[in-house]
C-alpha positions in Angstrom: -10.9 -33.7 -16.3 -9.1 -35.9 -13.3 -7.9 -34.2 -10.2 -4.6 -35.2 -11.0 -4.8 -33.2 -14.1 -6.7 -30.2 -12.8 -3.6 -30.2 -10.1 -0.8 -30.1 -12.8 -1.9 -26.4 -13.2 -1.8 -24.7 -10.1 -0.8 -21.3 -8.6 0.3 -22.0 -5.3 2.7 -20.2 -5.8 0.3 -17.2 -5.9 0.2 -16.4 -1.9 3.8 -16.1 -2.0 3.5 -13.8 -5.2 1.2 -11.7 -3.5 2.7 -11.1 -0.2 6.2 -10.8 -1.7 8.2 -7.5 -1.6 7.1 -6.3 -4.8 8.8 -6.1 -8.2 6.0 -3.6 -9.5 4.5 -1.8 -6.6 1.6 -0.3 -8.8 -0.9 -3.0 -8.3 -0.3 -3.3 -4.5 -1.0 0.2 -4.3 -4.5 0.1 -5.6 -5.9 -3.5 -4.8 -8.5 -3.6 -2.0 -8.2 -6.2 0.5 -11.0 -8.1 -0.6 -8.9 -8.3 -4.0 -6.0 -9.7 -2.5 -8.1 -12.6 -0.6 -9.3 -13.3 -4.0 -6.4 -14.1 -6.0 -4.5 -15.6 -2.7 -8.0 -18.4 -3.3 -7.6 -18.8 -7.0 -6.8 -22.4 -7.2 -9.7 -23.7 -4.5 -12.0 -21.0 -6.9 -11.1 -22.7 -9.5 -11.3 -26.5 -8.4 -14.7 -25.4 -6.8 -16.2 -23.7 -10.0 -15.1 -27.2 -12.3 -16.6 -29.7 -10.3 -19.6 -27.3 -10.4 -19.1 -27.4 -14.5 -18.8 -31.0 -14.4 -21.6 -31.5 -12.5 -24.3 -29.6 -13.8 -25.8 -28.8 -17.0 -24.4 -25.5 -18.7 -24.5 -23.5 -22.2 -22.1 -24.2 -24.9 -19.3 -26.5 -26.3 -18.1 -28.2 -22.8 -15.0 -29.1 -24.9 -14.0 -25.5 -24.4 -13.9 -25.4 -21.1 -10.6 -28.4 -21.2 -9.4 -26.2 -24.0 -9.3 -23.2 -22.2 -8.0 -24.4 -18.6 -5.8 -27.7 -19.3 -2.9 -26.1 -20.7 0.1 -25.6 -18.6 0.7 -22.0 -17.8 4.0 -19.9 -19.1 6.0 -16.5 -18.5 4.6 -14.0 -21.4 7.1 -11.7 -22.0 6.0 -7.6 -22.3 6.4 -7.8 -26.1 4.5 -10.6 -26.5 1.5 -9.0 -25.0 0.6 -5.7 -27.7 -1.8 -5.9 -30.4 -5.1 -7.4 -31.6 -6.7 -10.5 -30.0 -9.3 -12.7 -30.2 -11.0 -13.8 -27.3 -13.7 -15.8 -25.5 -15.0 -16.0 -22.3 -15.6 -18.9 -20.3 -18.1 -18.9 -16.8 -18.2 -21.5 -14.5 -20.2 -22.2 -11.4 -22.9 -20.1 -9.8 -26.0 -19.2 -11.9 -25.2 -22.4 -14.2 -22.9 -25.0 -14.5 -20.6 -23.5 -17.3 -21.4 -20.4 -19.9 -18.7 -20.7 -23.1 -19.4 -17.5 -24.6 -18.6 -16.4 -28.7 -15.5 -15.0 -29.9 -14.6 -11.0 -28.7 -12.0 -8.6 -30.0 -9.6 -7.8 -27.7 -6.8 -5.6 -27.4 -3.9 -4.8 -25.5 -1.7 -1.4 -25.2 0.1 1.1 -23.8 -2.1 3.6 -22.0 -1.1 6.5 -19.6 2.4 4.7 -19.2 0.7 1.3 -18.5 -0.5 -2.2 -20.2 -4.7 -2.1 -20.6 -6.6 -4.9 -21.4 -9.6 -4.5 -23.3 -12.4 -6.6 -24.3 -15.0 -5.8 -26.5 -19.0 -7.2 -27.0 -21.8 -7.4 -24.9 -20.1 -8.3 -21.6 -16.9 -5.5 -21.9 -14.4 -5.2 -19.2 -11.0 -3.6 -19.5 -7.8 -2.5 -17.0 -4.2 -2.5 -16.6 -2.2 -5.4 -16.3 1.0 -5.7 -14.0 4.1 -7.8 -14.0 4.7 -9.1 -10.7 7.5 -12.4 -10.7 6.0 -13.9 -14.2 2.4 -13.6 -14.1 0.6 -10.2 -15.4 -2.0 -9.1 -12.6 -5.0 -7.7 -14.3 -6.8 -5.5 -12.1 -9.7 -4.4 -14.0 -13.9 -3.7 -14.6 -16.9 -5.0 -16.5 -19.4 -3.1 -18.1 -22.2 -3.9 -19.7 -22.4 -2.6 -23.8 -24.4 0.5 -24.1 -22.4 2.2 -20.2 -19.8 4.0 -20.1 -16.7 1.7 -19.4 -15.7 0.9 -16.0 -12.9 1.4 -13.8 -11.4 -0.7 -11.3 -12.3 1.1 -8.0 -10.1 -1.4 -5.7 -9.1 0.6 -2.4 -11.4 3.6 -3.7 -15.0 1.6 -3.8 -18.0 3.8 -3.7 -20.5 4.1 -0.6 -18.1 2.8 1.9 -18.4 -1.1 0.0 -15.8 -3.0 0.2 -15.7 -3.4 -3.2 -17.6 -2.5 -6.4 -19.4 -5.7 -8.3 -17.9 -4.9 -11.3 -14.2 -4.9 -10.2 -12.2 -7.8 -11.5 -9.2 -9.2 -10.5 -7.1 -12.1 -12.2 -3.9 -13.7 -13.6 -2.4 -13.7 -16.6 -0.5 -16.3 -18.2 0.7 -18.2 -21.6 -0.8 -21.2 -22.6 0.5 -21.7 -25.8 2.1 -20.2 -29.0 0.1 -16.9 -29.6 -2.4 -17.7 -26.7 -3.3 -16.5 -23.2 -5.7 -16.9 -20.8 -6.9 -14.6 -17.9 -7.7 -16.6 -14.7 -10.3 -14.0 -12.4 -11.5 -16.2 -8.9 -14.8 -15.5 -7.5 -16.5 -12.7 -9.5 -18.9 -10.8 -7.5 -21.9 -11.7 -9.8 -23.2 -14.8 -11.9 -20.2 -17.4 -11.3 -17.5 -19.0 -9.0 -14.6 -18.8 -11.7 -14.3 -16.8 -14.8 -11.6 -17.0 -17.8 -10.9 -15.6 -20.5 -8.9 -17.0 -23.7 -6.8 -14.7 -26.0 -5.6 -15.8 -28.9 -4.4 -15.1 -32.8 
């Protein structure tokens, strides 16, 4: 994977996204500061947490980890979005080089007047996911299988942190026919870069 190519897919236009007057003020609302630094940093996240991948040994099909991040991103329109997925989650950097993880169910749908994400297995997470200039903002949790799901906690984290580990915060975009990927920069725990693929 060549810089040139790993700079074909970019989000620089994320900053701008993220400081523009908003199109869907629900996210703004709720994302803690520590959120927004986060996504503003997806792309150097993301370079970081490949050359880590490419430079150190990992688990799983390395192969997936092109698949997964190579394709150009797209505009996924609203109605696009609903129903049953498949999905797989991809880790990169920190604990290991890479972690390519087995296929998931996945699901998104209206909830409360909003568009939730879920992902089932042993590594759940699940939230809401907003449109904001032709990207989906997923401001979301993990949990682990066995707890009681998680919520994101963003401006509201508990003890006076300043955020919870299991919040989540990432992109989502097309990358294909009938496949997306969710793009979440700097996880609190285990990696640099997290992604997840959706497909069916």
């Amino acid at each position: 994977m060549t810089k040139q190519v790993l700079h074909k897919f970019t989000f620089a236009f994320l900053a701008l996204t993220v400081f523009a007057a908003p199109a869907y003020a629900g996210w703004r609302d709720q994302i803690s500061s520590n959120d927004v630094e986060r996504l503003a940093h997806l792309d150097e996240a993301r370079d970081y947490a490949i050359g880590q991948a490419q430079s150190r040994s990992g688990d799983g099909d390395f192969r997936a980890v092109k698949e997964i991040l190579e394709p150009q991103p797209h505009a996924v329109p609203q109605q696009a979005l609903y129903g049953n997925w498949r999905c797989r989650q991809v880790k990169l950097g920190g604990m290991t080089g890479y972690a390519v993880f087995s296929w998931f169910n996945c699901n998104i749908r209206q909830v409360n007047g909003g568009l939730w994400f879920q992902k089932d297995g042993t590594q759940r997470m699940a939230g809401y996911l907003y449109p904001d200039n032709g990207v989906w903002v997923y401001l979301g949790a993990q949990s682990a299988k066995g707890e009681p799901w998680h919520r994101y906690s963003g401006q509201a984290a508990s003890m006076g942190a300043p955020a919870s580990q299991d919040d989540q915060v990432g992109i989502l975009v097309g990358i294909g026919p009938n496949r997306l990927r969710i793009d979440m920069p700097s996880p609190a725990v285990e990696s640099d870069f997290d992604a997840i693929e959706l497909v069916r």
